[in-house]
C-alpha positions as a Markdown table, in Angstrom:
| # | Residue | x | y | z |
|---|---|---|---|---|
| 1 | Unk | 30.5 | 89.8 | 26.2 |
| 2 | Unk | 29.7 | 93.5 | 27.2 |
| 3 | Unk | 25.8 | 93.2 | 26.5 |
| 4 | Unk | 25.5 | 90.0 | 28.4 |
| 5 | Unk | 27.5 | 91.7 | 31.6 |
| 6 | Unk | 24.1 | 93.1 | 32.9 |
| 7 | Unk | 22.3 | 90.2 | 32.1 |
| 8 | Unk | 24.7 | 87.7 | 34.1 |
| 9 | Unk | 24.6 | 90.3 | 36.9 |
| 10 | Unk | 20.7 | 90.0 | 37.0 |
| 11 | Unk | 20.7 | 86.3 | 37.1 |
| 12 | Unk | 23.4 | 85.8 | 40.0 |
| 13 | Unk | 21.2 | 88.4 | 42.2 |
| 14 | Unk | 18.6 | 86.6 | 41.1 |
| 15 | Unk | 20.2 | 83.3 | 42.4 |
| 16 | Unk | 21.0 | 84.5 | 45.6 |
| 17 | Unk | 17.9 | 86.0 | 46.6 |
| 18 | Unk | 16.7 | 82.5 | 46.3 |
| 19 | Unk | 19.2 | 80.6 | 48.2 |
| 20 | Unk | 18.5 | 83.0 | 50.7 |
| 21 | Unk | 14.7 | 82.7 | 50.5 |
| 22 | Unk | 13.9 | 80.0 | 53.4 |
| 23 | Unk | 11.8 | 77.1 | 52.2 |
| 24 | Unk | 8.1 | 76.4 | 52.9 |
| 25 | Unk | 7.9 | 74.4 | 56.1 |
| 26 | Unk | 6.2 | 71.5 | 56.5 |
| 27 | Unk | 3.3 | 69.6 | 58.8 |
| 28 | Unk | 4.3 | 65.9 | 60.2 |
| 29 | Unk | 2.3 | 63.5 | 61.7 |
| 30 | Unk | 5.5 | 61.8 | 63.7 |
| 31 | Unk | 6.3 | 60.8 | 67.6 |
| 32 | Unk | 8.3 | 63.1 | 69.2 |
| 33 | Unk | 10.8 | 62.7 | 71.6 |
| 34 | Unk | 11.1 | 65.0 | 74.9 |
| 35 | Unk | 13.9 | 65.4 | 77.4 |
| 36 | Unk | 11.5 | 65.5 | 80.8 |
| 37 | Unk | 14.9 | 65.6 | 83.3 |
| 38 | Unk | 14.5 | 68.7 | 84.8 |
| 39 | Unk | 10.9 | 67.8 | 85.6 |
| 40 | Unk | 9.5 | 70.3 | 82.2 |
| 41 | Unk | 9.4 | 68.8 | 78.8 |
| 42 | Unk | 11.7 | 70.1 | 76.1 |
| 43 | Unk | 12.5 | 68.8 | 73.2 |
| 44 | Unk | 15.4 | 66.3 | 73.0 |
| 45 | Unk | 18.3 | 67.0 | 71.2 |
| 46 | Unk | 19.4 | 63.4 | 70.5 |
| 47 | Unk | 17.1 | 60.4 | 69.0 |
| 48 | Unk | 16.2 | 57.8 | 71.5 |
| 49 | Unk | 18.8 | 55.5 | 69.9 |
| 50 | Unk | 21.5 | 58.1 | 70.5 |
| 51 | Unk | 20.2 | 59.6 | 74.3 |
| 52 | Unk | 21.6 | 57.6 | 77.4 |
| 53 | Unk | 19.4 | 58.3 | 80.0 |
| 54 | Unk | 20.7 | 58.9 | 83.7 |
| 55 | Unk | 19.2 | 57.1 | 86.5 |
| 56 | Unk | 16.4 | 58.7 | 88.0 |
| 57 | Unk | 15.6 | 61.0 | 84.6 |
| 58 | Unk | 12.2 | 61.0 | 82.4 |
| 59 | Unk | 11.8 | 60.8 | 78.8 |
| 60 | Unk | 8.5 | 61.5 | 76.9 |
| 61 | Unk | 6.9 | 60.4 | 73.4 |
| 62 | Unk | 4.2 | 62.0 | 72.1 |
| 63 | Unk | 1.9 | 61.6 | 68.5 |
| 64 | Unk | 1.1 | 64.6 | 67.0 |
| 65 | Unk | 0.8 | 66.6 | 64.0 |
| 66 | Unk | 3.3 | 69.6 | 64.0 |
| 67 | Unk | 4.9 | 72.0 | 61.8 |
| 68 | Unk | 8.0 | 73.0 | 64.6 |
| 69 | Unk | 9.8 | 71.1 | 66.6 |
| 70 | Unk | 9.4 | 71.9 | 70.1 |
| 71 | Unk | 5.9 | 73.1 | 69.8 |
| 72 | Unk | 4.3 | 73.1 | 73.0 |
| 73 | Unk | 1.2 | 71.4 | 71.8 |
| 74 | Unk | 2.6 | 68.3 | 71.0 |
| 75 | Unk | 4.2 | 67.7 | 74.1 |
| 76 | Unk | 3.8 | 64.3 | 76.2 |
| 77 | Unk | 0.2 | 65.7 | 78.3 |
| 78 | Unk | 1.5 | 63.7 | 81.6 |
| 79 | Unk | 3.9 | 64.8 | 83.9 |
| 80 | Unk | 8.0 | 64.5 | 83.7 |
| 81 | Unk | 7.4 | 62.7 | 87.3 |
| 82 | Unk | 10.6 | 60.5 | 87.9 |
| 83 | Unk | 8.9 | 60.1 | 91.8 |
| 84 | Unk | 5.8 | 59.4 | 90.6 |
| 85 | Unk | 6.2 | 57.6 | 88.2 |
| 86 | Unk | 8.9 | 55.0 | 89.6 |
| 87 | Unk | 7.8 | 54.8 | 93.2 |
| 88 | Unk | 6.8 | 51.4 | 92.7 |
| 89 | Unk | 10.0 | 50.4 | 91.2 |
| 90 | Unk | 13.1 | 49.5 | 93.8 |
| 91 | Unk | 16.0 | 50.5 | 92.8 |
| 92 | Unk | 18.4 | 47.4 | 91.9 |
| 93 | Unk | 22.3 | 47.1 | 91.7 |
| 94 | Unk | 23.7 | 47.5 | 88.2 |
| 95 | Unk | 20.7 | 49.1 | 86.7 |
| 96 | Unk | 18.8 | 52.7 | 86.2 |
| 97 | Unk | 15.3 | 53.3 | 86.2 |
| 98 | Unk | 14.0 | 55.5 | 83.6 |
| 99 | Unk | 10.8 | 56.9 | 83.4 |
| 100 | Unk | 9.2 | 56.4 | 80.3 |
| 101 | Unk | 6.1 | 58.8 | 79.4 |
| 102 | Unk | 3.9 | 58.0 | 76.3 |
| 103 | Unk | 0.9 | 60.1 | 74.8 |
| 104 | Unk | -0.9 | 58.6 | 71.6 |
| 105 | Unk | -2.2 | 62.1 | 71.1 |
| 106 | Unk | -6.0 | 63.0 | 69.9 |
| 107 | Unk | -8.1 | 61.7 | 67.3 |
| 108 | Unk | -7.4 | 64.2 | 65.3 |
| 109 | Unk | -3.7 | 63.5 | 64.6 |
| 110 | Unk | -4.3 | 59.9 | 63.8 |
| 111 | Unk | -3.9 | 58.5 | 60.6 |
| 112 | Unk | -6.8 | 57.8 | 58.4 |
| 113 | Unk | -9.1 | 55.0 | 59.4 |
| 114 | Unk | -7.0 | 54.6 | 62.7 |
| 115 | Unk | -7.9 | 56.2 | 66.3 |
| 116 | Unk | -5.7 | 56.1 | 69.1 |
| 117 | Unk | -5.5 | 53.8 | 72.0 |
| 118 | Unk | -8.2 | 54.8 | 75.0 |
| 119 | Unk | -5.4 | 55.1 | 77.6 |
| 120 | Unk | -4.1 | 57.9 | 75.5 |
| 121 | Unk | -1.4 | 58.7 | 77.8 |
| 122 | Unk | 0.6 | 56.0 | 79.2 |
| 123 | Unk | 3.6 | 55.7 | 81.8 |
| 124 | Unk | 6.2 | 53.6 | 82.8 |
| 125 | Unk | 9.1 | 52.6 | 84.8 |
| 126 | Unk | 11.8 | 50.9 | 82.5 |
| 127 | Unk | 14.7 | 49.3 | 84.6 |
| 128 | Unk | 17.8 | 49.1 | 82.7 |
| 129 | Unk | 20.9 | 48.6 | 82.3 |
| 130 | Unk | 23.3 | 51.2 | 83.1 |
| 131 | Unk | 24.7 | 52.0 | 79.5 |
| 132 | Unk | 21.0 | 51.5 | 77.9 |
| 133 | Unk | 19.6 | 54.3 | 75.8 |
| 134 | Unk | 16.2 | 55.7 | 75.8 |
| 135 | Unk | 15.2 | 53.7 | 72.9 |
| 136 | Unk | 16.2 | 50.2 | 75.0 |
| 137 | Unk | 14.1 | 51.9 | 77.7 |
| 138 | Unk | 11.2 | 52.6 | 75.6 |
| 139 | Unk | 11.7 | 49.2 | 74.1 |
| 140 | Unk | 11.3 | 47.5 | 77.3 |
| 141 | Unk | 8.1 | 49.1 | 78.5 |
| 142 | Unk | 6.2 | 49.5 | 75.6 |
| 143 | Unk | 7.0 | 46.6 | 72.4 |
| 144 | Unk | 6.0 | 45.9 | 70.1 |
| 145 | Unk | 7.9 | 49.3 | 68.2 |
| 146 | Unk | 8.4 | 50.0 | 64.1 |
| 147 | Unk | 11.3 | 51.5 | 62.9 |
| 148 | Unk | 11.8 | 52.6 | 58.8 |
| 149 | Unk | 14.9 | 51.8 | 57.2 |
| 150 | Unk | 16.4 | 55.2 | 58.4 |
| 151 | Unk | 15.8 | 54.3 | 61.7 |
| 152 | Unk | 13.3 | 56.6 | 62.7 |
| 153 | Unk | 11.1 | 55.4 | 65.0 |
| 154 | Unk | 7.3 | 54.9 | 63.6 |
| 155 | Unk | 5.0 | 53.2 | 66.0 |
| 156 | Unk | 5.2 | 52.5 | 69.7 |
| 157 | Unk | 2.6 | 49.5 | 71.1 |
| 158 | Unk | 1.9 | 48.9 | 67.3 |
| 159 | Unk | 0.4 | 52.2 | 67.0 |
| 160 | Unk | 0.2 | 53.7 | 64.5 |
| 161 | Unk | 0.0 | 50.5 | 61.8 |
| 162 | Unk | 1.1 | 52.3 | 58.7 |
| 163 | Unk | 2.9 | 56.0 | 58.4 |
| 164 | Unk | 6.2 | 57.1 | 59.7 |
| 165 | Unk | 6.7 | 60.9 | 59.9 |
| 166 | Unk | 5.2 | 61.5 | 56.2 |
| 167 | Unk | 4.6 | 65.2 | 55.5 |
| 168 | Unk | 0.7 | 66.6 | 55.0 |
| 169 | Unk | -0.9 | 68.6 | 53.1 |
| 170 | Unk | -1.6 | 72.1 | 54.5 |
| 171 | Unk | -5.3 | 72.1 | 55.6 |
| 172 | Unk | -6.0 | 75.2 | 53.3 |
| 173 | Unk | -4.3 | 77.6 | 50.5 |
| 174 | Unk | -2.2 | 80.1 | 51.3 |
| 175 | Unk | -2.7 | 83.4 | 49.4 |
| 176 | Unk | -0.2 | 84.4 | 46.5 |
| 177 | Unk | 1.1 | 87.0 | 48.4 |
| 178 | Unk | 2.0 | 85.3 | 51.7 |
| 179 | Unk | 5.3 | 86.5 | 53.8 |
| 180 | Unk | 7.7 | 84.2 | 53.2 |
| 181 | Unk | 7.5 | 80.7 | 54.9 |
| 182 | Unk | 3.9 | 80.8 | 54.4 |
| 183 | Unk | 3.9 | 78.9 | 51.0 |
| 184 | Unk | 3.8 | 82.8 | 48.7 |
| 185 | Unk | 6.6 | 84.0 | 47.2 |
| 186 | Unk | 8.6 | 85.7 | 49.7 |
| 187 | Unk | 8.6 | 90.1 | 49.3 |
| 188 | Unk | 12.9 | 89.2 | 48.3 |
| 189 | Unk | 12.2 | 86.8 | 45.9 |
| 190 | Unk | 9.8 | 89.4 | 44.7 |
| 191 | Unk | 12.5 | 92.1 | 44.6 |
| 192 | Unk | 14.8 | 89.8 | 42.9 |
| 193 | Unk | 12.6 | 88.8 | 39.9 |
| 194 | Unk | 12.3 | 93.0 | 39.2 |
| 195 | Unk | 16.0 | 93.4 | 39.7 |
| 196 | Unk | 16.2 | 91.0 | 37.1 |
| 197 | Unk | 13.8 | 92.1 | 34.8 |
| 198 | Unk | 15.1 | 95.9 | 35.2 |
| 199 | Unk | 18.9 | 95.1 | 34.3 |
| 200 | Unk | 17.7 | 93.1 | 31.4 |
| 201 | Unk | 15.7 | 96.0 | 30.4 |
| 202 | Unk | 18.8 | 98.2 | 30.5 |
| 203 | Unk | 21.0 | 95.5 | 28.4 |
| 204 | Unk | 18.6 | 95.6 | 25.6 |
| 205 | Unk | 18.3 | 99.4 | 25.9 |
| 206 | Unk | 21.9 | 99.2 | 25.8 |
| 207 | Unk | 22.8 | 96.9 | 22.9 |
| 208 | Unk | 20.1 | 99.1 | 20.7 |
| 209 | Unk | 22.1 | 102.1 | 21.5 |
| 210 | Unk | 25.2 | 100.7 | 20.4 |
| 211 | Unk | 23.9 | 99.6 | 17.0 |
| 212 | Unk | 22.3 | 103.4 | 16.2 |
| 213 | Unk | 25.5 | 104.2 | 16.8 |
């Protein structure tokens, strides 16, 4: 049980440098969702199913291709313009208007063999009920919408016709020696694997000592 000690040692450190080695990230091509109340986009903390919108507020979607959420290229290219936006719309008793801001993004992030639609950027005022939710907005502005089992929301107007937030291929190779995160081993992992193969050289230099004996 002594000469397999080291060996055992070697293996956990081994094991934990990798749980602690962050995975590669990955590209979407999804819609994103983006809080516009304050009158700036930022990235909304809740699904559209989940976010209740307050009278007077603006919500953006926008089709992109992006590694990070929040990354300020794939925000909605409109303004979060409640005023603008709604002016046209009276207010009514009982119900809130939302405004509703949605950007098909560039040719580039469609899907193969699709293109977006030529109004690429789109807005709306969606009048509601008062306990509706940004997706019941959305829903009532822009139909007809796809959702996947999980209930992640796919298409908005029909577009696109297939896909829902599958993961791409990164556009080229990342070299073998990459900083973690980058797709290459990461410079721990890298430690790890010699710590590993050091204390199994010192339990083999070990266990032949012992038999010389």
């Amino acid at each position: 049980m002594r000469r397999l000690t080291p060996l055992i040692l070697a293996f956990g450190i081994l094991l934990t440098v990798v749980a602690a080695t962050p995975a590669s990230a990955s590209t979407y091509r999804y819609w994103s969702f983006w809080d516009g109340s304050g009158g700036q986009w930022a990235y909304a903390s809740l699904g559209p199913s989940m976010a209740r919108p307050a009278d007077g507020s603006a919500w953006g979607f926008r089709f992109a291709v992006s590694k990070d959420a929040g990354d300020e290229g794939a925000r909605p290219r409109a303004e979060a313009d409640f005023g603008a936006i709604c002016a046209a719309t009276p207010a009514a008793e009982g119900r809130k208007r939302v405004a509703v801001v949605i950007d098909f993004g560039t040719a580039s992030d469609a899907p193969g063999g699709e293109t977006p639609p030529q109004d690429t950027a789109r807005t709306a005022c969606a009048q509601v009920g008062p306990d509706a939710t940004v997706a019941e907005a959305l829903a009532e502005v822009a139909k007809p919408l796809r959702y996947n089992s999980a209930a992640l929301l796919c298409a908005i107007s029909g577009y696109p016709k297939q896909g829902c937030g599958e993961p791409l291929a990164d556009a080229e190779p990342q070299p073998s020696a990459a900083p973690s995160g980058d797709g290459g081993p990461s410079a721990g992992l890298l430690a790890g694997i010699a710590a590993v193969a050091a204390l199994a050289t010192a339990a083999v230099w070990q266990s032949r000592r012992r038999h010389t004996r």
